[in-house]
Each structure stands twice: as C-alpha cells, then as structure tokens.
C-alpha positions as CSV (number, residue, x, y, z in Angstrom):
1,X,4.8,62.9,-88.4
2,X,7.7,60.9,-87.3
3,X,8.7,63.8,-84.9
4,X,5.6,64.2,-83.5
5,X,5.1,60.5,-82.9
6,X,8.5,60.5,-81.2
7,X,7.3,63.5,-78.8
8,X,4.9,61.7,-78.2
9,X,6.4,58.4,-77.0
10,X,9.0,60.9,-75.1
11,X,6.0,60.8,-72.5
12,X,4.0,58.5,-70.9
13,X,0.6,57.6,-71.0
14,X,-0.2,59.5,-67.9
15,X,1.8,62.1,-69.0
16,X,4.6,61.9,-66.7
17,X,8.8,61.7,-68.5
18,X,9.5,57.7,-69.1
19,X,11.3,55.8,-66.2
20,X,14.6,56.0,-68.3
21,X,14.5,60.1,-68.3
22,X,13.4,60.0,-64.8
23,X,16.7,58.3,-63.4
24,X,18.7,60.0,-66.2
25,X,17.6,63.3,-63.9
26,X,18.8,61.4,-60.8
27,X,21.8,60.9,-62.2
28,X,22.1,64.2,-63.7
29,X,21.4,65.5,-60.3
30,X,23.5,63.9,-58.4
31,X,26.6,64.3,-60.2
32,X,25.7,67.3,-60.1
33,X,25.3,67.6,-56.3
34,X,28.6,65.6,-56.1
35,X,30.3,68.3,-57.9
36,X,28.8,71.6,-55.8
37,X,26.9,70.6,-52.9
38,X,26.7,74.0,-51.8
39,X,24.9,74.5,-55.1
40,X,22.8,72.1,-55.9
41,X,21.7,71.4,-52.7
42,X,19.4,67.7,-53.0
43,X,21.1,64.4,-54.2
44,X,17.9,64.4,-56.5
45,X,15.1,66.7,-57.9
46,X,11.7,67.3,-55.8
47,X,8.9,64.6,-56.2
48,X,6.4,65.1,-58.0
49,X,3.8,65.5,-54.5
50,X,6.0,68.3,-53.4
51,X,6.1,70.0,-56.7
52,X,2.4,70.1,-57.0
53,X,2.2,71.3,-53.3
54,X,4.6,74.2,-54.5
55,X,2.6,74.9,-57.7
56,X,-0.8,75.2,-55.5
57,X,0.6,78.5,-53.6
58,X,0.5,79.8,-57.4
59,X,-2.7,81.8,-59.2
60,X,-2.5,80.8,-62.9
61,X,-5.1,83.7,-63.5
62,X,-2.5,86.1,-61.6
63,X,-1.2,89.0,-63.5
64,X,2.7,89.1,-64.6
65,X,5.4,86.5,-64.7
66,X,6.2,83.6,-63.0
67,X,9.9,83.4,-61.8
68,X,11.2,80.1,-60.5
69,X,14.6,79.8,-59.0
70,X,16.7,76.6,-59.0
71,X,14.3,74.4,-61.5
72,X,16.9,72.0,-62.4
73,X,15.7,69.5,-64.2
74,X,12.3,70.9,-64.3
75,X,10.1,68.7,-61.7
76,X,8.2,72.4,-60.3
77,X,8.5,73.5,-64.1
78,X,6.3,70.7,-64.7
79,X,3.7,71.1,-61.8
80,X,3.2,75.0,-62.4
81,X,2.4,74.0,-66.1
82,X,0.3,71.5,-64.9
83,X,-1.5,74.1,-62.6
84,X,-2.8,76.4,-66.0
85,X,0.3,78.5,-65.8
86,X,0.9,79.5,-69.3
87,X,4.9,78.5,-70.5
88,X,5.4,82.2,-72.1
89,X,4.7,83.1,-68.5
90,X,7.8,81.7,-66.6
91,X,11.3,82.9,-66.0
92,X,13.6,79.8,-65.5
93,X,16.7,81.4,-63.1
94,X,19.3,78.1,-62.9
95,X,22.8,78.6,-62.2
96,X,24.3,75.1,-63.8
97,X,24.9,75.6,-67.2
98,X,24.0,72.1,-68.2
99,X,20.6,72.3,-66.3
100,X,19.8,75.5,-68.6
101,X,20.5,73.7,-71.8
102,X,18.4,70.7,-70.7
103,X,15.6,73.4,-69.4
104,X,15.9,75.0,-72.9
105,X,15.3,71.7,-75.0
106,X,12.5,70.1,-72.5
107,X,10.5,73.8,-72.2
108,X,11.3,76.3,-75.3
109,X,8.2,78.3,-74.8
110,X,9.6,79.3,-71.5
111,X,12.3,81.9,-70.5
112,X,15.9,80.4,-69.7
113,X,18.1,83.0,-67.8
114,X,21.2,81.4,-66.5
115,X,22.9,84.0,-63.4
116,X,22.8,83.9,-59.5
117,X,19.5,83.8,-58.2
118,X,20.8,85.8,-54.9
119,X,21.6,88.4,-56.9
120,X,18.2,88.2,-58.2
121,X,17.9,92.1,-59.1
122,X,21.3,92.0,-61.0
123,X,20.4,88.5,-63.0
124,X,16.7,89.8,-63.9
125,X,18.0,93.1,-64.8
126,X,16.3,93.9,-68.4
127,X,14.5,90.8,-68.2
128,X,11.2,91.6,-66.4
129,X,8.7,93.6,-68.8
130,X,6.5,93.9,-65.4
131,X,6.1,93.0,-61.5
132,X,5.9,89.2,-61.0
133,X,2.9,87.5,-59.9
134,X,5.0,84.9,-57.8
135,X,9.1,83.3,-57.4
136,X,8.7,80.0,-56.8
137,X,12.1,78.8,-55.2
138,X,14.1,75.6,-54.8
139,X,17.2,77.2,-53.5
140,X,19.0,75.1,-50.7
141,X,18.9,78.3,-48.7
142,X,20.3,76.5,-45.8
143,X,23.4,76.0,-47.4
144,X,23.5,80.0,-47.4
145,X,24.0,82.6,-44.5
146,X,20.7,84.2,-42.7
147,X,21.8,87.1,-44.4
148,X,21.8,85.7,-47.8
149,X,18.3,84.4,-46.8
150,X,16.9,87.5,-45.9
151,X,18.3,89.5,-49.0
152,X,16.8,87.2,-51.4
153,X,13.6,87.7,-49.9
154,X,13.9,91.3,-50.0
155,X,15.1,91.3,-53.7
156,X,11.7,88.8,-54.8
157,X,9.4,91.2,-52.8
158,X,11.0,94.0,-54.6
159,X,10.4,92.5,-58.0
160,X,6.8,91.4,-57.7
161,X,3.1,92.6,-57.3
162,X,2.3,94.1,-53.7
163,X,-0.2,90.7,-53.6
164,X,3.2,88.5,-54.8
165,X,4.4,85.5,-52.7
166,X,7.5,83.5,-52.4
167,X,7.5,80.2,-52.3
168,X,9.9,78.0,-50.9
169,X,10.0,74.1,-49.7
170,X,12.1,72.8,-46.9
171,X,13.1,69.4,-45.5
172,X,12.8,70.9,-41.9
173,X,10.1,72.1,-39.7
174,X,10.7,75.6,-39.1
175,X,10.9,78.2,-42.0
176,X,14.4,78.6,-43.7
177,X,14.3,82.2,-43.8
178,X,14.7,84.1,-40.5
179,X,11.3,85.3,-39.4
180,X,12.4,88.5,-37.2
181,X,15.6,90.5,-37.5
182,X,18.4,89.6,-35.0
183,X,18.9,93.7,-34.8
184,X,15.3,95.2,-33.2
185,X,13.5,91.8,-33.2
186,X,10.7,93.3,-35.6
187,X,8.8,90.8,-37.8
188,X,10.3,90.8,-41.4
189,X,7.5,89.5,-42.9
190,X,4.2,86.9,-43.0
191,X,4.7,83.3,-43.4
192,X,2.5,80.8,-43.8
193,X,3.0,76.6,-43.7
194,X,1.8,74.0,-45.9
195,X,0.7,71.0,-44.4
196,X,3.6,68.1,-44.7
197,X,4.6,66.4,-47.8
198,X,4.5,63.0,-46.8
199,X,5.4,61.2,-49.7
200,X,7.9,62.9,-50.6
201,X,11.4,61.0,-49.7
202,X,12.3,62.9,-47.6
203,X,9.5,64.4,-46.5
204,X,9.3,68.1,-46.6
205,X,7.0,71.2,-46.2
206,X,6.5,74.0,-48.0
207,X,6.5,77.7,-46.9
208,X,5.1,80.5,-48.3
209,X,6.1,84.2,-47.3
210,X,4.5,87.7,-47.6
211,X,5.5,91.4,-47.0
212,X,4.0,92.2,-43.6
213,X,0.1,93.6,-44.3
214,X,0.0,92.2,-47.4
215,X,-3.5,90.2,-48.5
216,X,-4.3,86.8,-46.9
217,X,-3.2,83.8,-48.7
218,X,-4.1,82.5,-52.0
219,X,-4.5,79.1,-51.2
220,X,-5.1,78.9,-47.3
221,X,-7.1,75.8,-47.2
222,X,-5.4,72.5,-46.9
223,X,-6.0,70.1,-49.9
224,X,-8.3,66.9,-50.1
225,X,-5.2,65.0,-49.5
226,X,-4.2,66.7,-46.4
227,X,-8.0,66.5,-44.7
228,X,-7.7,62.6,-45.4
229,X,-4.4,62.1,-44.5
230,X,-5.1,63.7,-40.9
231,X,-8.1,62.0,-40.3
232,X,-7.1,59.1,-41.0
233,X,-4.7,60.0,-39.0
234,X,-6.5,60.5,-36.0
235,X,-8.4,57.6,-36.1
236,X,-5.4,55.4,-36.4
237,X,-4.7,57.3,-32.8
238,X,-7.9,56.3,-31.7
239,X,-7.3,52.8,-32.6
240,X,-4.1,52.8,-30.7
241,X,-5.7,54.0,-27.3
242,X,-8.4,51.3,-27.4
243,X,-6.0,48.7,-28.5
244,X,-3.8,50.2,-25.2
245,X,-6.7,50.0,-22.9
246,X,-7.7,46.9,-23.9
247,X,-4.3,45.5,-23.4
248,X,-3.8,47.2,-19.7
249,X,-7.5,45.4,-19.0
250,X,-6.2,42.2,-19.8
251,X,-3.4,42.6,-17.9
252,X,-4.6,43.8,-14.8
253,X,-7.1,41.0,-15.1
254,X,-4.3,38.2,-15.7
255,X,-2.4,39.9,-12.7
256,X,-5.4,40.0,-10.3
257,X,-6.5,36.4,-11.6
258,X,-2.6,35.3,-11.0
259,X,-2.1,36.9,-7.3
260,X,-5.9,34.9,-6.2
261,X,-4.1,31.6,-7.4
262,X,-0.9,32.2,-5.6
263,X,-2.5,33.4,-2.5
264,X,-5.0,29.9,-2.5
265,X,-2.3,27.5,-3.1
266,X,-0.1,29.5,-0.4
267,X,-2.8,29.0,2.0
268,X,-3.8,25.3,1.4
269,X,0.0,24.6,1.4
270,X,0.3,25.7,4.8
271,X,-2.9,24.4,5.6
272,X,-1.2,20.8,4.7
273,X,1.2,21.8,6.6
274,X,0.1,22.6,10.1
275,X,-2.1,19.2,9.6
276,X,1.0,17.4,8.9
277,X,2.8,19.1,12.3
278,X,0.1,18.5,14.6
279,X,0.0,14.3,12.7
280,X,3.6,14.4,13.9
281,X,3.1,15.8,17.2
282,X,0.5,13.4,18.1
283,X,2.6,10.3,16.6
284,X,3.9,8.3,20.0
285,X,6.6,6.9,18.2
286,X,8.2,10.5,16.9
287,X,7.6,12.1,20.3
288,X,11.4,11.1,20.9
289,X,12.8,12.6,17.3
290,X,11.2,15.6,18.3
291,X,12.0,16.0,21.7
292,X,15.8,16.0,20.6
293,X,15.4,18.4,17.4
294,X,13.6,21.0,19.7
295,X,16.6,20.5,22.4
296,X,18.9,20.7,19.4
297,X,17.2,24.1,18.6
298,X,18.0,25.4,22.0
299,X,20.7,24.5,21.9
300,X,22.2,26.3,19.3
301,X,19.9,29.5,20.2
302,X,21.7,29.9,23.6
303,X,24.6,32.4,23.4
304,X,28.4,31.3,23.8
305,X,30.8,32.1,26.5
C-alpha cells in the first residue's frame, strides 16, 4: 500500500512528473549537454506540445515496435504512451548511460538498449523480433554530417514496415535531413511538415519522412490547435490592416486639415500686410521715410566701379 501510495504522489493530479522531477530533468539535461554538446544536443528535454506533436505522426494500432532514438529523460516516451502505444511496444535507443538507468526505473515495461543510434543496424542487431511500425527520433542531427543524416535514414527505413515513418523535430525551418542527393540530384525520399510548435521554447517543427512511393501520411491533417492558431491568426492580420488604414485616414485628414489652415493664415497675413503698405503709402507724413529707404534700395542695387 505504502508503495503504491508513493507512486502515486510521484505524479500529479493531471498526470504530468511533479515540478521538482521536472527541473531535476533540466538539470539532468543540461549537465549533461554541458558535458557533450555534440551528444546531447538541447540544453533541456522537448516540451511537452512538441512531444505530443511527435507522438501524433504515430499509429498505436500499427503493427510491430516502436523505436525511439535519443529519449532522454523520457518527455516523447511519455507522449507516445499517452497516444495508446502499448510500453511492451517501444525500443528506448539512448547513448548516455545515466539517461538509460533513469529510462529503466521511470518505464520498466519498456525496452532499454543503450548503443549508437547511427549505427542503428549494429545497436538493434538481435533486438527486433519484426519490422518496426515507426522511429521516432530526437537526435540533434545537425550536430552530425549530411552524410551521417542520410545514413540513418537509410538504416530506419531498412528496419521498418514498407508503410514505416521517421520522425524527427527540428528547431529550424527546413528539414534536417538532405532531401536530394548532392551526386545525381534525385529525391531521396518524401517528407512531409508539421505545422509549427509554437509553444514550445524554442519553437520548433516536426518532420516526418517516407521512402519515395510509399502510402500517404498517417496523420495529414493539421490538429484543432493548429486550425485555431491560424485563424486566429489571420484575423489578428485583419485587425492590423484596418487599424493601418484607419490610421493613414486620420492622417491624411490631419495633414489636409493642417495645409487649409496654413494656407488661410498665409493669406490673411499678407492680406494685413499689403493694407498696412498701401496705409503707409498714403500717410503724408511717411512719404519722406519712404522716399529715402526706396533711394537707399537703389542705391545699394546699382553695381560698383
């Protein structure tokens, strides 16, 4: 009883690991990182909105196993249990030694194989009873050579279903794996985007990849999420352009309203002005002043020897 009860206050209400395991993982993860960039790849595990996006790409009612590369401390684990895959089901791949115990103790239904996931054939070797239905990858494949890329993708095909995907998530826009070879330009494969992970920090996307000819997607259509993020969206564009023209409206109007005033007072002003001139002209007694200002004038307008 007391073990149970202490399982079950391991979690929380919702389900989710308690805040003090979650930044344990960040800090496991980051010293990590600190201690092989190359390997680890992230300063922290994926969120939990990127994981599921990973876990949709994945048919729990798909034949074979379920091999995920690079689980660390088991956020995509988490999500593809989540998604109805069964734990027998998955083949945990992690190169850190420490990450496999902690995989071990936190998922003991599931298979732990520590080994080089881009030596994939070698590390599985003995391991698979038959073809995977999916790899599901967290690799920091752009820490690796296009080569390396590319030959991982070859091994995964060649260890799943005709049908399998790989899955991978990226923080950049374009897909981490070369999509033509550099020697003939032919198309390695099919690839497919998801729509963007935006609350994921940082935000990221998540590919998914097929041997050319193979069947459409599982999972083409974008989630609820991703409808309502993009019309909402779109409307907060529309917003923008009205707010825009209503702002050039106003100040057009301001400027038109604004060259009218100057142009009236400029007018009246010299209106005053001429009437003042022609007062002074008329005036007997300034006659004289300006008699000698207009000689003055002359004066200094006639050219010197």
């Amino acid at each position: 009883m007391r073990s149970q009860m202490k399982r079950q206050n391991s979690q929380g209400k919702d389900g989710k690991a308690p805040l003090e395991e979650r930044f344990a993982d960040e800090a496991r993860f980051f010293k990590a990182w600190v201690e092989n960039p190359r390997i680890t790849g992230a300063v922290s595990p994926s969120g939990r909105f990127l994981a599921r996006m990973m876990a949709r790409y994945v048919d729990p009612a798909s034949n074979g196993p379920v091999i995920e590369l690079g689980p660390g401390t088991g956020p995509v684990t988490v999500a593809l249990l989540k998604r109805g895959v069964a734990p027998e089901r998955l083949v945990l791949v992690e190169f850190d030694p420490y990450f496999c115990k902690l995989l071990a103790r936190r998922f003991p239904r599931c298979r732990i194989v520590q080994g080089d996931a881009y030596d994939l054939a070698k590390t599985l070797d003995g391991v698979l009873e038959e073809p995977a239905a999916a790899v599901v990858s967290s690799l920091p494949l752009l820490t690796r050579p296009d080569a390396d890329r590319t030959e991982l993708l070859r091994q995964s095909f060649g260890l799943m279903h005709p049908e399998g995907r790989f899955i991978q998530f990226t923080y950049g826009m374009v897909s981490p794996i070369p999509r033509r070879s550099r020697a003939n330009g032919s198309t390695l494969f099919e690839a497919e985007p998801s729509p963007p992970v935006w609350l994921n920090l940082p935000p990221a996307r998540v590919w998914v990849y097929r041997p050319t000819g193979s069947p459409a997607l599982i999972h083409k259509k974008p989630g609820a999420f991703a409808v309502k993020f993009k019309a909402g969206a779109e409307k907060m564009r529309g917003e923008i352009r009205e707010t825009r023209d209503r702002v050039e409206e106003g100040f057009r109007e301001t400027r038109d309203k604004v060259g009218v005033g100057i142009k009236e007072r400029t007018q009246r002003a010299r209106r005053q002005f001429e009437l003042q001139r022609l007062r002074m002209s008329n005036d007997p007694a300034l006659r004289p002043a300006i008699t000698l200002l207009r000689k003055i004038g002359e004066h200094k307008k006639r050219p010197r020897d």
